[in-house]
C-alpha positions, 0 to 999 in steps of 0.5 A: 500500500503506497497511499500515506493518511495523515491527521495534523492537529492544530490547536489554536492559540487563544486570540489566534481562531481568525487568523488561523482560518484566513491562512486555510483558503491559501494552503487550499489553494496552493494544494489544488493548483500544484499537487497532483498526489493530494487526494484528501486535504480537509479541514475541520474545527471543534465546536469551539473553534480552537483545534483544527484537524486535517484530514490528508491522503496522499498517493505516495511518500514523494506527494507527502513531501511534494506537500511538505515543500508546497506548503511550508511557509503557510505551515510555518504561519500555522504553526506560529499561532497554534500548537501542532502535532499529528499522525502519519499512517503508511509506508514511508520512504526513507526520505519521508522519515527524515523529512518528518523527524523533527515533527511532533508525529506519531508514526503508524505502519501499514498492517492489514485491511479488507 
């Protein structure tokens, strides 16, 4: 199985809710004209409004860090006003696990399924 899920969890500095969401349509945006391996790129909000996942597939690891380079200014911005950590299931190259060393991410591997 070559497709990489991810679950990035933000959450949101206090004060910070509204500036949060204005940098969303731009990571969208740049998701949607420029990565062809995003198959899932949705985004949601507890009722409060202070933590955000991110539902995120992609094809392989090279659309992961095809994402990683897209993005990383945006989620730069991100992480300045909130607090991130995140989940990544899969097979990951070689290359995506050094990419996401330094992240606050639990890792999981492929095992079985229907």
């Amino acid at each position: 199985m070559n497709k990489i899920h991810l679950i990035a969890k933000f959450e949101i500095h206090p004060g910070k809710e509204e500036a949060f969401k204005n940098l969303i349509p731009q990571c969208i945006e740049k998701v949607k004209a420029n990565e062809t391996g995003a198959e899932r790129y949705e985004w949601y909000f507890n009722p409060e409004g202070t933590v955000c996942n991110v539902l995120e597939t992609y094809s392989d690891s090279n659309a992961v860090l095809a994402h990683m380079g897209n993005v990383g200014g945006l989620l730069g911005e991100l992480t300045s006003i909130s607090d991130f950590s995140g989940e990544i299931y899969g097979s990951l190259s070689d290359e995506l696990k050094a990419a996401i060393a330094p992240l606050p991410a639990n890792k999981y591997v492929f095992y079985k399924s229907l």
